[in-house]
C-alpha positions, -999 to +999 in steps of 0.1 A: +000+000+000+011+034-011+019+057+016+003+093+014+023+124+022+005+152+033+019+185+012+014+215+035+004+235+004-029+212+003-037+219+036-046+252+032-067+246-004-084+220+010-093+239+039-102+266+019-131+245-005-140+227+031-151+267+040-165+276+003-186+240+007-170+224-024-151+194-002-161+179+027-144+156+060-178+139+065-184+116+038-225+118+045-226+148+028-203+137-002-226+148-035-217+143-071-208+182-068-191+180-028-159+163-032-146+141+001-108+153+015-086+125+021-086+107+052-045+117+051-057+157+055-088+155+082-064+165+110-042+196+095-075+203+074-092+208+108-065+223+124-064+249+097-099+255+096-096+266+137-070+285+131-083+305+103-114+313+114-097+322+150-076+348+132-111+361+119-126+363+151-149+337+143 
């Protein structure tokens, strides 16, 4: 089995269509149009996500 590296650069554009409701970490809500993140990126996608929206007072 093929190891996954996580590239830091994909942390942030996941996270970003995570917010813009393009991808998603639940796979639920995956849709022919909502696209699931990797397993790989739940963590530093998350971790992003908190962070950002911390820095926007969200």
């Amino acid at each position: 089995m093929a190891k996954i590296v996580v590239k830091k650069y994909m942390v942030q554009v996941y996270g970003k269509l995570v917010i813009s409701g393009k991808y998603t970490m639940d796979d639920r809500e995956v849709t022919d149009d909502i696209k699931f993140v990797p397993e790989t990126y739940h963590e530093a996608v998350a971790l992003w996500i908190a962070a950002y929206e911390a820095s926007r007072g969200e």
